[in-house]
C-alpha distance (Angstrom), angle and dihedral (degrees) to the residues before:
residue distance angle dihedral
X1 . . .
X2 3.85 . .
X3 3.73 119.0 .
X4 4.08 95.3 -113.3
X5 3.20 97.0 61.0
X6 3.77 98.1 45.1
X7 3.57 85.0 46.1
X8 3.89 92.1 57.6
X9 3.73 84.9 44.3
X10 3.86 89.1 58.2
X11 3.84 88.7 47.7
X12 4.18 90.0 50.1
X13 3.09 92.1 52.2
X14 3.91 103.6 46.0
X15 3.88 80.5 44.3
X16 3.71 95.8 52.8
X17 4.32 89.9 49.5
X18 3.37 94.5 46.6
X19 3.83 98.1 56.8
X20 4.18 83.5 45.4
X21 3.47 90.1 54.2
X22 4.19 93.2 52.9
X23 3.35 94.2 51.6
X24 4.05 111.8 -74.4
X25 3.14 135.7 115.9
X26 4.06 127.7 -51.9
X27 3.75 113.0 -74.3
X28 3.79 100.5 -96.7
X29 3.68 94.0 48.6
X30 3.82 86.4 44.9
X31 4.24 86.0 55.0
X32 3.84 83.3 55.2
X33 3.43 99.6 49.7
X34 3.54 83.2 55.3
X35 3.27 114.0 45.5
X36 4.25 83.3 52.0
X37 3.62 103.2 51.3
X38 4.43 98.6 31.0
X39 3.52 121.7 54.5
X40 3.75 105.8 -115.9
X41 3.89 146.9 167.5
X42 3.67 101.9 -82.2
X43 3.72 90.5 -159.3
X44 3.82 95.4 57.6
X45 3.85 88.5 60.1
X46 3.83 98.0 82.3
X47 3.81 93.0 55.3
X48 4.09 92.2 37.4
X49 4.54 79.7 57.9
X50 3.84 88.3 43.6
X51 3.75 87.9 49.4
X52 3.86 97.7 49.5
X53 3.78 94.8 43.8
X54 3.25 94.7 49.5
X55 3.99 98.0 46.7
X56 3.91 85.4 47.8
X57 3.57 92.2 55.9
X58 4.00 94.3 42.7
X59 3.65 94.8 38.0
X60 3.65 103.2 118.3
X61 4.60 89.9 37.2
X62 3.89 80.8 53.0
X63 3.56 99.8 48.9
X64 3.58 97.2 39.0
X65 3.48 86.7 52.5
X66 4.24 96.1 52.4
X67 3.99 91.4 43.5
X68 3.82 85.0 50.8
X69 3.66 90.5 60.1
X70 3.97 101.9 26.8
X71 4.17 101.0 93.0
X72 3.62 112.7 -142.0
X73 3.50 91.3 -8.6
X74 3.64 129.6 121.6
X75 3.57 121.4 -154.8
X76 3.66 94.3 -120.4
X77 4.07 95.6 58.3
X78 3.67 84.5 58.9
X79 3.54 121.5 111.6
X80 4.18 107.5 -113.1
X81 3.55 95.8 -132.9
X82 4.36 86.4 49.2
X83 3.43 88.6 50.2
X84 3.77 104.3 48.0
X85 4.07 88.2 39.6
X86 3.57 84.6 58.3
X87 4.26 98.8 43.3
X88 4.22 79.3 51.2
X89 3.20 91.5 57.3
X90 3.83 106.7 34.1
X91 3.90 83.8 50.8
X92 3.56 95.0 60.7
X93 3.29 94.7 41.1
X94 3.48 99.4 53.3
X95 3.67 98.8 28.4
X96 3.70 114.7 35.7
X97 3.96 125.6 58.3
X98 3.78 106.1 -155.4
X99 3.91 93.3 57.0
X100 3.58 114.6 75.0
X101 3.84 125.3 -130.0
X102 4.48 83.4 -127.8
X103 3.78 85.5 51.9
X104 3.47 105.9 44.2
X105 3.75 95.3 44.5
X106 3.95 88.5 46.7
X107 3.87 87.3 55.3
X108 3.78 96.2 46.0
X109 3.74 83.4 57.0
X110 3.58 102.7 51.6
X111 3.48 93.5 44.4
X112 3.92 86.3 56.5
X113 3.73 91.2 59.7
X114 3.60 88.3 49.0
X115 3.81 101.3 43.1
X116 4.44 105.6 22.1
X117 3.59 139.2 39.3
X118 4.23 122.0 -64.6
X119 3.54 94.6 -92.4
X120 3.53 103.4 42.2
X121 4.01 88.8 90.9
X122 3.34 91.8 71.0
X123 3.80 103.8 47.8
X124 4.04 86.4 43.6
X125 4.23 88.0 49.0
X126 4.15 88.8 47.1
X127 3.62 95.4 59.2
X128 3.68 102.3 27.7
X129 3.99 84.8 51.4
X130 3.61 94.1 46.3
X131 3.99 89.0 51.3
X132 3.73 89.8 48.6
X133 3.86 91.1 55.9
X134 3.83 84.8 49.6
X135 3.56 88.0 57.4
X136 3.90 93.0 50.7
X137 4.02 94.4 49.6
């Protein structure tokens, strides 16, 4: 699959959370909404649906996971958009084989320059990194 259109599968997906998490509908239905009033890359939606499913399913693993490595942070002081960027990337990570753990954490972070504040990147890249080393041990 070419990066661009996993990469606009990444940003569906962190789009699609992020309106859940304010309020809207669940994820999938959020993708939906989407995908019918945006004009969007058709062929990014089946990984976008793979992402969501799979981040519903892990949701508690993945979160578990970021608190574990987030010092003196709580979940809930987290920015949504941080937070989801970082259960994207943790899923793949931990949960699919044909993304690697350099990849995924290098397109959590340029997604964070796209979607959150300038120094967002780093805090996402300190705890995805430190997860990834977990992964190696």
């Amino acid at each position: 699959m070419v990066t661009g259109i996993r990469r606009k599968a990444r940003e569906l997906a962190l789009q699609s959370l992020y309106q859940s998490e304010m309020g809207g509908p669940a994820a999938d239905q959020a993708l939906d909404l989407l995908t019918e009033n945006f004009q969007s890359n058709k062929q990014a939606l089946p990984y976008a649906r793979e992402l969501l499913a799979g981040i519903n399913h892990n949701r508690t693993q993945l979160d578990e996971l970021i608190q574990a490595q987030a010092k003196n942070w709580r979940l809930e002081r987290m920015s949504i958009i941080d937070l989801n960027i970082m259960r994207i990337c943790v899923f793949e990570m931990r949960f699919t084989k044909e993304v690697p753990p350099s990849v995924a954490i290098n397109e959590g972070l340029e997604i964070a320059k796209r979607y959150s504040s300038d120094d967002s990147a780093s805090f996402i890249n300190g705890i995805l990194d430190s997860i990834s080393k977990m992964d190696r041990e």
